[in-house]
C-alpha positions in Angstrom: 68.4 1.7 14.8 67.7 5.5 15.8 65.9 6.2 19.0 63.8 8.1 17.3 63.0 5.2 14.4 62.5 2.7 18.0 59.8 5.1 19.7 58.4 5.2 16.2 58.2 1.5 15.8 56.8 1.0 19.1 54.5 3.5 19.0 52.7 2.2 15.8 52.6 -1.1 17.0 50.8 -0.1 20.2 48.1 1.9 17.8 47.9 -1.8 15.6 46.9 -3.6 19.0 44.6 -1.3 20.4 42.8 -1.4 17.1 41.4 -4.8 18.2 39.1 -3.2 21.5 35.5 -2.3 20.7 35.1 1.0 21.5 32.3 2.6 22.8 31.4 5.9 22.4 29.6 8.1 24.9 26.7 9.1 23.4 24.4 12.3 24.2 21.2 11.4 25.3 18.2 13.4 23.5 14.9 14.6 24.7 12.6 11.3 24.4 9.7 12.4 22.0 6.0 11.9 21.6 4.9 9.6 18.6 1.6 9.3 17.6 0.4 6.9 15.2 -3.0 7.5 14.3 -5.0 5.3 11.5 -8.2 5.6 11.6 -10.8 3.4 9.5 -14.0 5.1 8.8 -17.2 2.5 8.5 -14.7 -0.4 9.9 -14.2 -1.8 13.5 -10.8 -1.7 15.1 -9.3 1.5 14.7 -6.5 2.8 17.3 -4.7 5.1 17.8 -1.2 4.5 19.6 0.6 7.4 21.9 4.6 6.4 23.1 7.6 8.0 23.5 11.1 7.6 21.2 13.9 5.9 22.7 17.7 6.9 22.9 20.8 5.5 20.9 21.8 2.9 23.3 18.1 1.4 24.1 17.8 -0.1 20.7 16.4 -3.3 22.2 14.2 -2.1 24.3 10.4 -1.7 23.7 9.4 1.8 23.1 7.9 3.1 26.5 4.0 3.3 26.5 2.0 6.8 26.9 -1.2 5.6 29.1 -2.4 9.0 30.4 -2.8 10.8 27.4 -6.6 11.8 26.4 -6.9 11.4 22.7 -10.0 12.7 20.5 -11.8 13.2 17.1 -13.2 16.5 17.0 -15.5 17.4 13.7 -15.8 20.2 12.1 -18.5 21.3 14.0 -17.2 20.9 17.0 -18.3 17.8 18.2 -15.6 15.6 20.2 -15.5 11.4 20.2 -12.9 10.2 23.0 -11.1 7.3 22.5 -10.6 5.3 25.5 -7.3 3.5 26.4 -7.3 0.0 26.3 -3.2 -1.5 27.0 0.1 -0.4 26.0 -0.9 3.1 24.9 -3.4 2.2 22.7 -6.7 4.0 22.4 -9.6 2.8 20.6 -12.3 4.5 19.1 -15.8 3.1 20.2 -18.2 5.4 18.2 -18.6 5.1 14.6 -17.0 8.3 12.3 -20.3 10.3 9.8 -19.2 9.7 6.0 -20.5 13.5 6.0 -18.2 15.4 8.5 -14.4 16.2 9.0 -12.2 15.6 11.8 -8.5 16.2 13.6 -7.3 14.4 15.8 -6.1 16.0 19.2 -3.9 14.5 21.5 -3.6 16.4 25.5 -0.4 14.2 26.8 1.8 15.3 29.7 1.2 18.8 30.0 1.1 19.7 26.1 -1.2 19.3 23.3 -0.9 18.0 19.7 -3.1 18.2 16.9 -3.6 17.6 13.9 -5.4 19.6 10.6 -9.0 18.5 9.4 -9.1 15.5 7.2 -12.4 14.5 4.6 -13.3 11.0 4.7 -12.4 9.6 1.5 -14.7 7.4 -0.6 -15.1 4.0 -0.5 -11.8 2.5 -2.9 -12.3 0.0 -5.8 -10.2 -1.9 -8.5 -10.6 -1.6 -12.3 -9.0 -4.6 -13.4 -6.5 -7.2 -12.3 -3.9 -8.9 -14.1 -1.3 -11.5 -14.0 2.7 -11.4 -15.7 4.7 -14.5 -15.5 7.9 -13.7 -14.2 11.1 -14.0 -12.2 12.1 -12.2 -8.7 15.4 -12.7 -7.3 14.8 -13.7 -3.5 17.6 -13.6 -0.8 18.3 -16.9 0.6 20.7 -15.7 3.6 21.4 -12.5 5.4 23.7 -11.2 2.6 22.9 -9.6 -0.8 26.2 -11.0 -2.3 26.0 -13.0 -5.6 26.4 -16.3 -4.1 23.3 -15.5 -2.0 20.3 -14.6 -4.1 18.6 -17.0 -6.8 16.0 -16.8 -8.9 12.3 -17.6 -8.2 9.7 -18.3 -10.7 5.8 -17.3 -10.6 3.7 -14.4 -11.4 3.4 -10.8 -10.4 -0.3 -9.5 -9.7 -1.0 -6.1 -11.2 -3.3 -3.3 -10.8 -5.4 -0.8 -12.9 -7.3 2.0 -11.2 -9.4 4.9 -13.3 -9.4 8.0 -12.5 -12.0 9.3 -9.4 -13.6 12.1 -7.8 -11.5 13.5 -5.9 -8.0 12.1 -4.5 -6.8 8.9 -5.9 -4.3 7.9 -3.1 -3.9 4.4 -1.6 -2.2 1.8 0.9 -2.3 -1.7 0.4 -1.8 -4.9 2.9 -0.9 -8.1 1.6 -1.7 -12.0 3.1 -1.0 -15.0 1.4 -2.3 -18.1 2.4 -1.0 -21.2 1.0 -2.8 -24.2 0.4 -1.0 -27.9 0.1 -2.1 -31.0 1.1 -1.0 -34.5 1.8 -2.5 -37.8 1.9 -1.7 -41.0 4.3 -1.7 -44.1 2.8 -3.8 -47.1 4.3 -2.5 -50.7 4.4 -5.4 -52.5 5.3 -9.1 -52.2 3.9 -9.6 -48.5 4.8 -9.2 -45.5 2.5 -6.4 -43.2 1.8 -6.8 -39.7 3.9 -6.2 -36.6 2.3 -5.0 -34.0 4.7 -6.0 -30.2 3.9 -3.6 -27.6 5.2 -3.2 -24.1 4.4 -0.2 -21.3 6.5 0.0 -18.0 6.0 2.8 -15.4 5.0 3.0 -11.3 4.8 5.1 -10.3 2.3 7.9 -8.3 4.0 7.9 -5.1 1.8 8.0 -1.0 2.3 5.0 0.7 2.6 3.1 -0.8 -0.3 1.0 2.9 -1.8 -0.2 3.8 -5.0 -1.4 7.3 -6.7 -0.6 8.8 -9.8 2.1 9.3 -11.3 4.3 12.6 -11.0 4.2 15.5 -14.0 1.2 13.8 -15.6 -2.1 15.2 -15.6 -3.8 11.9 -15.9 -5.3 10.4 -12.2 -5.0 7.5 -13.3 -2.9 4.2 -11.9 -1.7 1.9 -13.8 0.1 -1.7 -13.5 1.0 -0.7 -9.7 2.2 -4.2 -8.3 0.3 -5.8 -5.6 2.5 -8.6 -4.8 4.6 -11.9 -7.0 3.0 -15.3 -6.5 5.6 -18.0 -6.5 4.7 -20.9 -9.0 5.2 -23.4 -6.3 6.2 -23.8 -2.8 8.3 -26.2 -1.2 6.9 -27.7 1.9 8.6 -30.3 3.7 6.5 -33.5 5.4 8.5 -36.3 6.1 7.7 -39.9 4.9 4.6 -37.7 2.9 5.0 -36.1 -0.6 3.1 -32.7 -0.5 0.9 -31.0 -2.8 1.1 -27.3 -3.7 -2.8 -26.4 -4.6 -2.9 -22.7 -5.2 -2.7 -19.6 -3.9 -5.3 -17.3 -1.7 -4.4 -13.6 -1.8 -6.4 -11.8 0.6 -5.6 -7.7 -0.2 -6.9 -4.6 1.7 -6.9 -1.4 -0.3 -7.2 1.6 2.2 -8.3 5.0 0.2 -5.9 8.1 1.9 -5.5 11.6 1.7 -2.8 13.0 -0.8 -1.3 14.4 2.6 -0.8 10.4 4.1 0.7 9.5 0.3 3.4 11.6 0.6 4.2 11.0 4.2 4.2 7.2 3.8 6.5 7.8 0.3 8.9 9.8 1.9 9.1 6.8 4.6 10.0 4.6 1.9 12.8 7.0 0.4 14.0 6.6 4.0 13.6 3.2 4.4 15.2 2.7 1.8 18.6 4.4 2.0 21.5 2.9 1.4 23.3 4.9 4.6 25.2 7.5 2.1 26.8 10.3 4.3 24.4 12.7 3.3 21.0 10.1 3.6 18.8 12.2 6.0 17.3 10.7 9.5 14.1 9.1 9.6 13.3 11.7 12.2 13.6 14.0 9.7 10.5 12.8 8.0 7.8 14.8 9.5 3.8 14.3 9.8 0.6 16.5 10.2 0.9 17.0 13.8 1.8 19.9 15.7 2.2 20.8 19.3 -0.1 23.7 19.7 0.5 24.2 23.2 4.6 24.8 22.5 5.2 25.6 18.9 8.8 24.8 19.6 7.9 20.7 20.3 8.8 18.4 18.3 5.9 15.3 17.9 6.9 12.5 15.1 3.6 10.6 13.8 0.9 11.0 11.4 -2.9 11.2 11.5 -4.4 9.4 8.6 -8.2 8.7 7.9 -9.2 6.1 5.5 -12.0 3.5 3.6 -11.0 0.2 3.5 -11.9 -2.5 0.9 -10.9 -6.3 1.2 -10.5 -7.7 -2.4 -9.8 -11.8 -2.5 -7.8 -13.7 -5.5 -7.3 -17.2 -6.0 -3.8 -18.4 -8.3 -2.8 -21.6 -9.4 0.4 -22.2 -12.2 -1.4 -24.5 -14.8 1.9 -25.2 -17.1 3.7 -23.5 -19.9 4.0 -20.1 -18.2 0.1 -20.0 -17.9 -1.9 -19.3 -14.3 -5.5 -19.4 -13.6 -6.7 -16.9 -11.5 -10.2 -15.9 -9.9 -11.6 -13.4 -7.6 -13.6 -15.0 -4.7 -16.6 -12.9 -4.2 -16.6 -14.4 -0.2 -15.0 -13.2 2.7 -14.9 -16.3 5.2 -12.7 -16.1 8.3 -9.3 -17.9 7.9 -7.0 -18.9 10.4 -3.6 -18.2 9.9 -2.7 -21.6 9.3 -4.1 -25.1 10.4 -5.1 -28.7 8.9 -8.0 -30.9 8.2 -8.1 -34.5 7.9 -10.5 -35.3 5.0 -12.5 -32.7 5.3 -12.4 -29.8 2.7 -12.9 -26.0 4.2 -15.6 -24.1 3.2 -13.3 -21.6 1.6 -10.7 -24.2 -0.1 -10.5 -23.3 -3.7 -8.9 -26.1 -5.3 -11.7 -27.8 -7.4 -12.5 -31.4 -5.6 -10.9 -33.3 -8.9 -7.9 -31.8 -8.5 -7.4 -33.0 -5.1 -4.5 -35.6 -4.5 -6.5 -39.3 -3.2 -10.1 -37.5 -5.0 -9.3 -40.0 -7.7 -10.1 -36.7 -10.3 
């Protein structure tokens, strides 16, 4: 063998076995940068806004550090200033209710700079036209891979939306909760009574920003059949030395009425979110909001600053056979825990009829 061929030879192997080290690149730290996330609920309790700072490449697992000094307002358009007070963790919460009437921007004084934001209306308060059910099929991961072997098919329905036309914008963000209810009941050997055991646990439907407005190069304002969430036919709960009972579904939704402005921002989220991590996918950095550094034109502040109505609407669902589902609204809004049990005693906001119980001899 030629020298040349050897030093070769010996050369590639070396390159095979360093191929097996980790390596670690030395990454550039960049300027940590202010994020503001600002949702504010006009004529509701609760809203906050929440100041912090970006993180670097390497401090993925860390929590994002807290801004706890920064003095955050609503000013109207006349003006007048509401101060939000800080509370933990960088949250500020606003303790004065918003006037249906006015505008407001939200401005944000946070080490050494200021940030606002441009006026927003208040919307009006949003509302449903009709609801509607289609039997269907989703395919549902059931590990951590999306390969063939991994996904299978689950039955139930898909809860649709129709919304007319309004006054105005017709822009909207939706939350999902779905509480399932199942029961079991406990046998008695001796002279007593069997006992029926009511039990309900909650799930949020892991999605992208669930939004809705019309639809692009139409002139019509109108939304329609925008999916709210699917509603398996049954679910599989697991009590041992106990059948169970699947008894229906609640679907507790909010509908949050936002600008055309807060549409687009949380839709270009999604498009991000969504990326498949092609070469040329953009950063979700590169997604920007409606606030600007008027202090430093030059300074870069990630966030948005979004005023909305809120509405809670309540659905109850139940497969009754043959591809058919019953489904209600519930006109009542009682608390419910996120999940929990009672031993032969129905909750107040059950919605299973009593006949239909397992043990209710119905």
């Amino acid at each position: 063998m030629k020298r040349g061929t050897l030093v070769y030879l010996i050369g590639f192997l070396l390159l095979l076995a360093g191929c097996e080290e980790v390596y670690h690149p030395d990454l550039e730290e960049g300027e940590a940068l202010l994020v503001v996330d600002a949702r504010v609920v006009a004529g509701a309790g609760g809203s906050q806004v929440r100041v912090y700072k970006t993180l670097g490449f390497n401090s993925w697992d860390q929590p994002f550090p807290a801004v706890t000094t920064a003095e955050v307002s609503l000013v109207d358009g006349h003006g007048g200033s509401l101060e939000l007070e800080h509370t933990s963790g960088g949250n500020y919460r606003l303790t004065a209710p918003l006037s249906l009437f006015e505008r407001y921007k939200l401005v944000v004084k946070a080490e050494g700079e200021v940030y606002e934001s441009g006026f927003q209306e208040i919307p009006a308060l949003p509302a449903i036209d009709s609801v509607y059910l289609v039997p269907g099929q989703k395919l549902v991961e059931t590990g951590t891979d999306e390969a063939a072997g991994n996904l299978r098919t689950e039955e139930g329905a898909q809860l649709y939306i129709d919304i007319s036309a309004r006054n105005g914008e017709n822009c909207y963000r939706f939350t999902s909760r779905k509480v399932c209810q199942y029961a079991w009941v406990i046998e008695s050997t001796g002279p007593f009574p069997p006992i029926t055991n009511y039990a309900w646990m909650s799930m949020k439907p892991w999605e992208l920003f669930n939004i809705a407005g019309p639809a692009e190069y139409s002139s019509s304002e109108e939304i329609r059949r925008h999916p709210l969430v699917f509603l398996e036919r049954s679910y599989s709960i697991s009590m041992p030395d106990h059948p169970v009972y699947f008894l229906g579904w609640i679907y507790i939704c909010h509908q949050y009425a936002i600008s055309r402005e807060s549409y687009l921002f949380y839709k270009e989220l999604n498009s991000q979110l969504s990326a498949e991590g092609k070469l040329f996918d953009p950063l979700y950095t590169q997604v920007r909001g409606n606030l600007r550094c008027t202090s430093d034109p030059g300074k870069v502040v990630l966030g948005n600053f979004e005023i909305a109505r809120v509405r809670e609407h309540r659905f109850f669902v139940i497969y009754q056979g043959k591809e058919q589902y019953f489904m209600k609204r519930i006109p009542w809004f009682y608390e419910i825990p996120a999940e929990g049990s009672l031993a032969d005693e129905i909750p107040v906001w059950w919605e299973v009829p009593v006949r239909n119980y397992p043990g209710s001899g119905g």
